[in-house]
C-alpha positions, 0 to 999 in steps of 0.5 A, spaced: 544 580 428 539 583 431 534 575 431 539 572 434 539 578 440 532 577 441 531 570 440 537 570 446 533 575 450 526 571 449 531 565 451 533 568 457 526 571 460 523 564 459 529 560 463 528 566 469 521 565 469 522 557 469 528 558 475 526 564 479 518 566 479 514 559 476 520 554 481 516 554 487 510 552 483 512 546 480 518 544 485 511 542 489 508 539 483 514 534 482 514 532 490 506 531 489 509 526 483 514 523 486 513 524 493 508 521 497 507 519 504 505 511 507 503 508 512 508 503 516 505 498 521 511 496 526 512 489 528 509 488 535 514 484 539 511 478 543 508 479 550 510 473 555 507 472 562 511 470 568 512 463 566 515 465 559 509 463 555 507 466 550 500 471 551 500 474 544 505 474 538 505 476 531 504 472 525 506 473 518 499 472 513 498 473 506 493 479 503 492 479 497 491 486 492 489 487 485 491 493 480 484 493 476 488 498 470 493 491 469 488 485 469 488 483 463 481 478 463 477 480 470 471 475 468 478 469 468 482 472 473 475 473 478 474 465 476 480 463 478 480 466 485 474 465 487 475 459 490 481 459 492 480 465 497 472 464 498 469 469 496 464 469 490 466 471 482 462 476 483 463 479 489 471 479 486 469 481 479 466 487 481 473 489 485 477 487 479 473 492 475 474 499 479 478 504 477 482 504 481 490 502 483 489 499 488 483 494 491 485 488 497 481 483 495 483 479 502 486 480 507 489 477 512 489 470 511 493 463 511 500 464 507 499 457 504 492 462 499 497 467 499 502 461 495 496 459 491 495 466 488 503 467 487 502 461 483 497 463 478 502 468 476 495 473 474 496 480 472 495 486 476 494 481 482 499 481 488 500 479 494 503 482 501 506 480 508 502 483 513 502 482 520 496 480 525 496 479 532 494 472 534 493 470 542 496 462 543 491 461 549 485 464 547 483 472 547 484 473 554 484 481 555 487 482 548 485 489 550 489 489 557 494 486 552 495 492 546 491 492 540 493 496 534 491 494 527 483 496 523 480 499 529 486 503 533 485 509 536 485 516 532 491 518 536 495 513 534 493 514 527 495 521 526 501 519 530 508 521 525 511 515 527 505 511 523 508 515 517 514 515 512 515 519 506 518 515 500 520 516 492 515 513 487 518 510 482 518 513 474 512 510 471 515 507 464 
């Protein structure tokens, strides 16, 4: 009788411990797992002169990524890129190898490379739909015109309509 009592009360100052004092602990550590923050880019509409012609418009491209800690054979998997994308083995074979879990290895090219890759079925390799801003009658004053990609400005980087905050997925 007097084991169970105090293995009950050891049981119960554990799950006090657990729920009110270590809480806010580890509620912080199972948002850093499962939490994160992303960068969205917002499609651009397209920009018109006058006349209704076309001065800017988005244009769907392919970038193609890799996850180094899911390629299976990085020597093949560079050699079958390399000419597809244009890039040299190397060059590839050095960001299939990284530690890791995220490498672009091109972006923002044509949608027919981005299908070629697709259909090679490689592990640890994928292919995203990123936007990129085309100007149909050449680059006249795409500063005047708005530009926002790799070199906008530190303001709209830090700008909360850039972000959102998503749930991971549990690893299996």
């Amino acid at each position: 009788m007097g084991l169970s009592v105090l293995f009950l009360i050891a049981l119960f100052g554990k799950t006090f411990y657990v729920q009110v004092i270590a809480a806010p602990g580890l509620q912080q550590q199972a948002d850093n797992q499962h939490i994160r923050s992303i960068t969205l880019d917002a499609p651009r509409g397209t920009i018109f002169d006058r006349n209704g012609e076309a001065l800017a418009i988005s244009r769907s491209m392919a970038s193609i990524y890799a996850d180094p800690r899911h390629v299976t054979d990085a020597a093949k998997t560079a050699a079958q890129l390399a000419p597809i994308l244009g890039l040299s083995k190397e060059s590839l074979l050095q960001k299939l190898t990284a530690t890791s879990s995220f490498r672009y290895l091109a972006r923002k090219v044509d949608p027919s490379i981005g299908n070629r890759v697709k259909d090679l079925k490689l592990a640890g390799i994928g292919v995203l739909s990123e936007s990129k801003r085309v100007y149909p009658k050449g680059a006249l004053a795409p500063q005047l015109l708005g530009f926002v990609g790799a070199l906008s400005t530190p303001a709209w980087k830090a700008s909360s309509l850039r972000t959102t905050r998503c749930f991971r997925a549990r690893r299996a």
